[in-house]
Residue, then its C-alpha position, 0 to 999 in steps of 0.5 A: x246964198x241959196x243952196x242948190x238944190x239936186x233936181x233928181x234928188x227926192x224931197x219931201x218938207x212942208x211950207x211953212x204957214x207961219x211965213x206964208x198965208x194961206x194965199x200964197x201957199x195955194x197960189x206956190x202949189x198951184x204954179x208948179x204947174x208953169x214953173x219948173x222950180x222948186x216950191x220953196x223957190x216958189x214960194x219966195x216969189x209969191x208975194x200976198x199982193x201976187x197971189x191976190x193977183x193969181x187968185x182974181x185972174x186964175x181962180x175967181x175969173x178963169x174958174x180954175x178952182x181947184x187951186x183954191x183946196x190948197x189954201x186951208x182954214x181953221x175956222x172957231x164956231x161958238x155959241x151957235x144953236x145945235x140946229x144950226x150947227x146941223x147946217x154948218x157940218x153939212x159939208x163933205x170935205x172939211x173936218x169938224x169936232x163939236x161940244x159934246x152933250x153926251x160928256x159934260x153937263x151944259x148950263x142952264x138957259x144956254x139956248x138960242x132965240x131966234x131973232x125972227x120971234x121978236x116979231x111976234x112977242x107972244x111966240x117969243x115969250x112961249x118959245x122961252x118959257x119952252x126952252x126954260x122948261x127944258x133945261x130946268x127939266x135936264x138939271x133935275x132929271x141929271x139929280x135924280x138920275x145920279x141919284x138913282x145910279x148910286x142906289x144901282x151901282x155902289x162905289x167900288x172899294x178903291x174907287x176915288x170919290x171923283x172917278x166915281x161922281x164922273x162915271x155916275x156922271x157920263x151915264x146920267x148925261x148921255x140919258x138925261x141930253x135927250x131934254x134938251x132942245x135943238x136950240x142949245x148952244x154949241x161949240x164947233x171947231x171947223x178945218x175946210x178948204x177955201x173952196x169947200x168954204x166959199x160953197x158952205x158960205x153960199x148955202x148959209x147965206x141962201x139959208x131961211x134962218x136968220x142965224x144961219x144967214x149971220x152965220x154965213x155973213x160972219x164966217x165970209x168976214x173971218x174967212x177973207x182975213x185969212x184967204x182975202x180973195x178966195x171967199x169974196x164972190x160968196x154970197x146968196x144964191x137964188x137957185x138953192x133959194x128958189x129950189x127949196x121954196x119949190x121943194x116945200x110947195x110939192x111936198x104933202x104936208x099930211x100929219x104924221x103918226x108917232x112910230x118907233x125908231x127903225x132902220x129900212x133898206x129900201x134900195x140895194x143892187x140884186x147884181x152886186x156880188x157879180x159887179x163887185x167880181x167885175x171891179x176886182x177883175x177888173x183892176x189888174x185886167x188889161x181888157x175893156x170894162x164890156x170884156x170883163x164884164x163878159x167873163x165876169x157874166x159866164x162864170x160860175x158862182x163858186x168863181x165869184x164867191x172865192x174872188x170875193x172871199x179872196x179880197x176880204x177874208x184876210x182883213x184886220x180889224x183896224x184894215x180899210x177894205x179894198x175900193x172896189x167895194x164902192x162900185x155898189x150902193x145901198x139906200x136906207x131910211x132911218x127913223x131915228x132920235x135926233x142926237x142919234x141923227x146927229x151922229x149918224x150925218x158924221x158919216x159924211x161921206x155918204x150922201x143923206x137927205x133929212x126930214x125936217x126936225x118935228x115932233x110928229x114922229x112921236x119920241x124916244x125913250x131912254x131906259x134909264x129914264x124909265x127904270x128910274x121912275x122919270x118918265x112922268x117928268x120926262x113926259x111933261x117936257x115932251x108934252x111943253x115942246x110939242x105945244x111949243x112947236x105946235x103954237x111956233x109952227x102955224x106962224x113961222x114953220x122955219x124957227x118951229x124946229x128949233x124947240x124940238x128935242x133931242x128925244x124927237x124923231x127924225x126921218x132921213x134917208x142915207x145912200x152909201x156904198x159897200x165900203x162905207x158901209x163897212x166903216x158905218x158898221x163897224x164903228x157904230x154897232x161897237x160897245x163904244x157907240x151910242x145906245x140909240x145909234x146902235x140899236x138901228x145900226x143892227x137893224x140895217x145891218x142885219x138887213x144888208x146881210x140878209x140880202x148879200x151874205x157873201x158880202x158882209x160875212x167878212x166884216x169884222x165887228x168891235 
């Protein structure tokens, strides 16, 4: 017998998803909108079979699908190219966690090979002697470099022989990583939404890569095991496909000159402590947004100033700024190694647009790499990727990319706002962010206080 339940009385639980699917959690969320009921009395109406049902009419005809971000998927990737993982994180709303070359050794001839070399031998062939060179090129370069850091940083008197290979170890990684290719293996752990999951389908399956495109098959196959109905209309779509081919025939194609990382604000709003003053008046003002606007126009300065230093002068270190901050935007170009660009597109709430990976842009060079007598070695992989490139390129533009480095530069421009920025700062110029990552998180930073002093004289850095 059910116990019953008091309708005024506050309950907070969760449904179980060992007993319900995905489905038929959504589909209970989603009828509290028509039902008056409780959502585990829901719940125990929503069969899989009614839920199909609700989700084909609701969902998939009617277009409500909202109720689609209720159904939740953990989704295992592994042994995808590096590159193609860049595709499959490109997604704002789903949370991902990733093999990470900065803190473990990978093995040797871990690399992917594009199925569409198979068309061309000679290409395949000069595609995998590249990759070979690469990674026999990381193992020796890990040898010398820990060599070299012992001879830098004896073992201290109480340090285990262990605790002190492994710190030698995570140094001699996150330099000796920048060899490796843009076609090593990687592991990708994904939780997203059904929603969020049927658009990331979509692109894969509109993708010129054929591993991005299997990739998409594959994960529309796993995901209907779980949400059946919610992912089956995903599939190639012409627009990104036709889009993209316009894009590329618009676009000057002049070759590029080596350049040495940099971070550019290239736009930003003259007007933004005033609107930020509005957005904050705004909030607890009964008035229109022209009304406030108007006062917020005729005060002085000195007003504008202490409404603004009266938001942000009080935040902790570990506190998230207030919302108002996200009325302004700030655009920045990034010329920036491609492991640093991969952290930076963590970030994803801000919008970013990227370059094609190439060696156009020249390289970076680790310090640890010169200071211990590698770059000769170091060059000579440059050199082998770059005539891979060239010679993959003038046949097939698409794979080219996949025997850059992680050392190649790469172009991107980034729009974000105030409070993003406040994330975006503080946690990668920390002591804890990648060295590449933070040199050019200074430079942007540097150059957004510049402009608008009063608006980031109050962040806290690590």
């Amino acid at each position: 017998m059910a116990t019953k339940i008091n309708i005024n009385e506050r309950r907070i639980y969760a449904l179980d998803s060992r007993s319900l699917s995905q489905e038929q959690i959504a589909v209970t969320f989603a009828m509290t909108s028509r039902r008056p009921e409780a959502f585990d009395e829901i719940s125990r109406m929503v069969t899989d079979a009614k839920a199909a049902d609700f989700n084909e009419r609701w969902v998939l005809n009617y277009g409500h699908s909202s109720v689609a971000e209720h159904a939740v998927l953990h989704m295992a990737v592994e042994n995808i190219s590096r590159l193609a993982a860049d595709d499959v994180e490109d997604n704002r709303l789903a949370a991902y966690t990733e093999k990470s070359s900065r803190y473990q050794v990978l093995e040797n001839g871990t690399y992917y090979t594009p199925k569409e070399l198979a068309q061309h031998p000679g290409l395949e062939a000069t595609y995998k002697d590249a990759c070979a060179s690469l990674f026999a090129a990381y193992e020796k370069a890990l040898s010398d470099t820990i060599q070299f850091l012992k001879s830098q940083n004896p073992q201290k008197p109480d340090e285990k022989d262990g605790a002190y290979n492994l710190r030698l170890r995570r140094i001699a990684t996150d330099h000796c990583r920048f060899i490796l290719p843009a076609s090593t293996l990687t592991n990708v752990g994904m939780t997203i939404n059904s929603r969020a999951l049927e658009h990331a389908i979509t692109k894969l399956l509109s993708s010129e890569l054929e591993e991005l495109r299997e990739i998409g098959q594959e994960l529309k196959e796993q995901g209907r095991k779980m949400t059946p109905t919610l992912v089956k209309y995903a599939d190639r779509n012409e627009y990104i496909v036709g889009t993209r081919q316009s894009q590329k025939n618009i676009s000057n194609s002049l070759p590029a000159k080596p350049l040495n990382p940099y971070a550019k604000l290239v736009q930003f709003d003259a007007n933004a402590e005033r609107r930020i003053a509005t957005a904050l008046l705004y909030r607890f003002s009964n008035e229109p947004y022209e009304v406030v606007r108007k006062r917020i126009d005729e005060a002085s300065q000195e007003t504008i100033e202490s409404m603004i230093d009266d938001a942000l002068k009080t935040l902790g270190a570990h506190d998230v700024p207030v919302r108002e901050l996200e009325s302004i935007d700030y655009t920045f170009e990034f010329l920036l190694d491609y492991g640093a660009y991969r952290e930076l597109k963590r970030h994803r709430m801000m919008s970013y647009i990227a370059q094609p990976a190439t060696v156009a842009h020249g390289y970076l060079i680790p310090d640890l790499i010169e200071q211990g007598g590698l770059f000769g070695e170091f060059k000579k992989s440059m050199d082998i990727s770059q005539q891979a490139f060239d010679k993959i390129y003038k046949e097939m533009p698409a794979v080219a990319p996949y025997v850059t480095t992680h050392a190649h530069l790469r172009r991107v421009i980034c729009k974000m706002n105030l409070r993003e920025c406040y994330h975006l700062f503080k946690l990668r110029t920390g002591p804890d962010a990648h060295f590449t990552l933070r040199k050019v998180m200074m430079q942007a930073l540097g150059q957004a206080k510049q402009v608008h002093p009063l608006l980031f004289k109050h962040l806290r850095l690590r």
